[in-house]
N, C-alpha and C positions, 0 to 999 in steps of 0.2 A: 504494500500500500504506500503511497505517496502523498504525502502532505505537504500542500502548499502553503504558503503564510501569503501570501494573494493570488487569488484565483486568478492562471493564467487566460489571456484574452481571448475570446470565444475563434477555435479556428489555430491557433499556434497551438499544433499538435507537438512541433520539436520545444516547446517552451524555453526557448531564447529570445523571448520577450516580441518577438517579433510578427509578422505572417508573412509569406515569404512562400517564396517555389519549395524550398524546406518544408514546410506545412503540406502542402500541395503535392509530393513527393510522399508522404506517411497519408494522407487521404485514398491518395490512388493504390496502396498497397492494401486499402482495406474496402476496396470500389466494389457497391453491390455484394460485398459481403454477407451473408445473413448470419443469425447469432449470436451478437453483438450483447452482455449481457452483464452485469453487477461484477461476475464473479471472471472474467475477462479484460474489468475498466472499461466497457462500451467500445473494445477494438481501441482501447489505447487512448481513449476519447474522440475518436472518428466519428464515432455514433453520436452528435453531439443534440439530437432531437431525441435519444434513446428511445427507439422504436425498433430494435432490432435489426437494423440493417444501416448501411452506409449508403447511400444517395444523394439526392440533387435537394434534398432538405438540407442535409450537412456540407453542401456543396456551396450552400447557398451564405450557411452559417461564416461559413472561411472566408469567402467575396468579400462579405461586408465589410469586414476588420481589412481586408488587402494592404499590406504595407505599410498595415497602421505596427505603432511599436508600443510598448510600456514600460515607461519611462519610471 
């Protein structure tokens, strides 16, 4: 289990503060996956709509933050 002291930003799945084709690179390793569940971390956090699958919901989630960073 992993504990954060700030919840990293919706979408920086590599949590380097960033979103980034890094991000975007761990999304697509988990693309249409099904599965996805509590006792796995939601595929790592891919699953960021936790619905059991990886898609264009969590596709969607990653865009938004694009290139955004946490400062």
């Amino acid at each position: 289990t992993i504990v954060f002291n700030v919840a990293p930003l919706a979408g920086d799945l590599a949590v380097d503060g960033v979103v980034d084709v890094a991000d975007l690179v761990e999304l697509s390793h988990y693309w249409l996956r099904p599965g996805s569940s509590r006792h796995n971390d939601y595929w790592e956090r891919a699953d960021a709509s936790r619905d059991g699958r990886v898609d264009l919901q969590d596709f969607a989630r990653l865009a938004a933050n694009w290139r955004t960073s946490q400062d």
